[in-house]
C-alpha positions as CSV (number, residue, x, y, z in Angstrom):
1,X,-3.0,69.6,-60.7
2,X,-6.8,69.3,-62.0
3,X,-8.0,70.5,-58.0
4,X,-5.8,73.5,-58.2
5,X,-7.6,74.3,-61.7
6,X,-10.2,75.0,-59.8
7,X,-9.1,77.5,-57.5
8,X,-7.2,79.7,-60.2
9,X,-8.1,82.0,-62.8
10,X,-7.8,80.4,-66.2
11,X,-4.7,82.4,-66.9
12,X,-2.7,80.5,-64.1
13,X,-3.5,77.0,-64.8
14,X,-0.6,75.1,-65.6
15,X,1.6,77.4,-63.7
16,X,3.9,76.4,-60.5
17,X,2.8,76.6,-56.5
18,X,5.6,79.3,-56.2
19,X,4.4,81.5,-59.9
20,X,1.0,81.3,-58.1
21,X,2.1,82.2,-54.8
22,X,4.1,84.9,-56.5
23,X,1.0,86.4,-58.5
24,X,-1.3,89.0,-57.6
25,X,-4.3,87.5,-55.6
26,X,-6.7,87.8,-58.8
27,X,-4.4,84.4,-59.8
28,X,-7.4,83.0,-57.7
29,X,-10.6,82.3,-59.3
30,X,-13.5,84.4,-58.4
31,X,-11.0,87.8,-57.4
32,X,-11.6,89.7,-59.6
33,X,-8.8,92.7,-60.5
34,X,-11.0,94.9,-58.7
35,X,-10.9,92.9,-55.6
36,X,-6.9,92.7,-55.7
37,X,-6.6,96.4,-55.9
38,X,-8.9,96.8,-52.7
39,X,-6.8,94.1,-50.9
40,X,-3.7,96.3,-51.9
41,X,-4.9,99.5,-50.9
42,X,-7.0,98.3,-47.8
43,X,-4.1,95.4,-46.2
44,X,-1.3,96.3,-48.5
45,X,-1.3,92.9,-50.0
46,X,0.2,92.3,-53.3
47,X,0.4,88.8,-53.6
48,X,-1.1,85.6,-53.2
49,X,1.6,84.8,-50.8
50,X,1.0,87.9,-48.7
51,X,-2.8,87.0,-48.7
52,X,-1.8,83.3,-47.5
53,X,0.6,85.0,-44.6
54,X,-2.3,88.1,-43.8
55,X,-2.1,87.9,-40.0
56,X,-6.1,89.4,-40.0
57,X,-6.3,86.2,-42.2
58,X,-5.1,84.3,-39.7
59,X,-6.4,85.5,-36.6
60,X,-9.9,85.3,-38.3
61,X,-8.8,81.6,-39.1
62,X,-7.7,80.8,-35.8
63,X,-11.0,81.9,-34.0
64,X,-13.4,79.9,-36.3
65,X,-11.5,77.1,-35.6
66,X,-11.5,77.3,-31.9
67,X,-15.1,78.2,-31.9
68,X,-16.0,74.7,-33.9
69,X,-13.3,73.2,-31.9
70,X,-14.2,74.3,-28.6
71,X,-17.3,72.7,-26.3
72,X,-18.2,74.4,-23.5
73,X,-18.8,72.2,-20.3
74,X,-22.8,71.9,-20.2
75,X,-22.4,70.9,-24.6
76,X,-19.5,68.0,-23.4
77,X,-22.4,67.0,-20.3
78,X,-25.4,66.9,-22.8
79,X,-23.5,65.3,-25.5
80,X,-22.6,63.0,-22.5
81,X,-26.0,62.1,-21.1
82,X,-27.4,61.6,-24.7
83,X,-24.4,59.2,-25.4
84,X,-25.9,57.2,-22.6
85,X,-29.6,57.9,-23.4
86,X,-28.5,56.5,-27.1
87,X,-26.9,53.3,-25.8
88,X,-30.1,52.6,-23.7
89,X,-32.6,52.8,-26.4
90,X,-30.0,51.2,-28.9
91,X,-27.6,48.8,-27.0
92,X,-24.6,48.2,-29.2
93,X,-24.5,44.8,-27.6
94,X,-27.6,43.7,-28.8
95,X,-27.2,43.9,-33.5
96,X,-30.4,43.6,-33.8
97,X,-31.6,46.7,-32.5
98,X,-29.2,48.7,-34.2
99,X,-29.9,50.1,-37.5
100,X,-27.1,52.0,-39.4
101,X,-29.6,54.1,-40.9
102,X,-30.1,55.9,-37.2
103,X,-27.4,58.1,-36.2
104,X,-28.4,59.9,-33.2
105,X,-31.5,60.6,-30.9
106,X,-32.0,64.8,-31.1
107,X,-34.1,64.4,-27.8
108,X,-33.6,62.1,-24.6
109,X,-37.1,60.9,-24.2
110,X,-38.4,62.2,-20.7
111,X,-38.2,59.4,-18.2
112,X,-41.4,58.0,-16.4
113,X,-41.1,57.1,-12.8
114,X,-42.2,53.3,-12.8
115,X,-44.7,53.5,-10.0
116,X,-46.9,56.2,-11.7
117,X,-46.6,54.4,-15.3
118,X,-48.0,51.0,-14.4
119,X,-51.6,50.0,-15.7
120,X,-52.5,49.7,-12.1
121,X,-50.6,51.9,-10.5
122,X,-53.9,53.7,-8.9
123,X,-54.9,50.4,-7.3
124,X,-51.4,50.1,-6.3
125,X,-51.3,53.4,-4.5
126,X,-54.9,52.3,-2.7
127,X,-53.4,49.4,-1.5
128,X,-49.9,50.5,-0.3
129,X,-51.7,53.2,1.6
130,X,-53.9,50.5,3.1
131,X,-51.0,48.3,4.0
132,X,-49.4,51.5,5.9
133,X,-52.4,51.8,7.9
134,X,-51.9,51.0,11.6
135,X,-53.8,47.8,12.4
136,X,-56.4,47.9,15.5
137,X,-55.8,45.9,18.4
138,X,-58.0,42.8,18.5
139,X,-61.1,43.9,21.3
140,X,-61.2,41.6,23.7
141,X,-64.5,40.3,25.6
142,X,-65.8,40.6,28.4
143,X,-66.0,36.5,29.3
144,X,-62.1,36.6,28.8
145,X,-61.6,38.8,32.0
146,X,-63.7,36.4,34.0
147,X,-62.1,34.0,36.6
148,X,-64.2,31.2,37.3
């Protein structure tokens, strides 16, 4: 019971799970006497037992672990859309560019629309808008309307 030494004054080392859970709460190391008689006066609690089975104890227990339990919707979407941002950047299908020593991306990297990130993409713009032009009718001559 070496990890229980740990937790109890030197005086209960050795001792039983139920002498310990029967002794006063300064049994448990770093309360000190002091401490125990506040605990009495303030919650009425006289034992290590009662300290376990405080229902302030409890509720305060209770909370903290729904609060690190608990996401709210938008944490679950963002954990979400990085998940996916993650397996773009690192596809698990492809070893090679997965290293074990990277464990998650902190920041999605801002995505670039394709037709403003090409090298030429201002040339590409000049001719598109060229291309949408409407094209003049062919003039014709004069010598065409001619019968002879």
């Amino acid at each position: 019971m070496d990890i229980a030494n740990h937790m109890l004054d030197r005086a209960y080392h050795g001792k039983s799970a139920r002498e310990i859970a029967d002794a006063p709460p300064d049994a448990l190391n770093g309360v000190s006497a002091a401490d125990a008689e506040r605990l009495r006066q303030m919650f009425h609690i006289k034992t290590v037992r009662e300290l376990a089975s405080c229902k302030f104890f409890r509720w305060a227990s209770a909370i903290v672990t729904l609060a690190d339990d608990l996401d709210t919707v938008e944490e679950k979407a963002k954990e979400s859309l990085l998940d996916d941002a993650i397996e773009m950047t690192f596809p698990s299908s492809d070893p090679i560019s997965v290293s074990a020593s990277i464990t998650r991306i902190e920041v999605a990297p801002e995505m670039v629309e394709a037709h403003t990130d090409h090298q030429n993409s201002q040339a590409i713009a000049a001719d598109g808008a060229a291309a949408m032009q409407p094209k003049a009718a062919p003039k014709k001559s004069g010598a065409a309307h001619h019968k002879a």
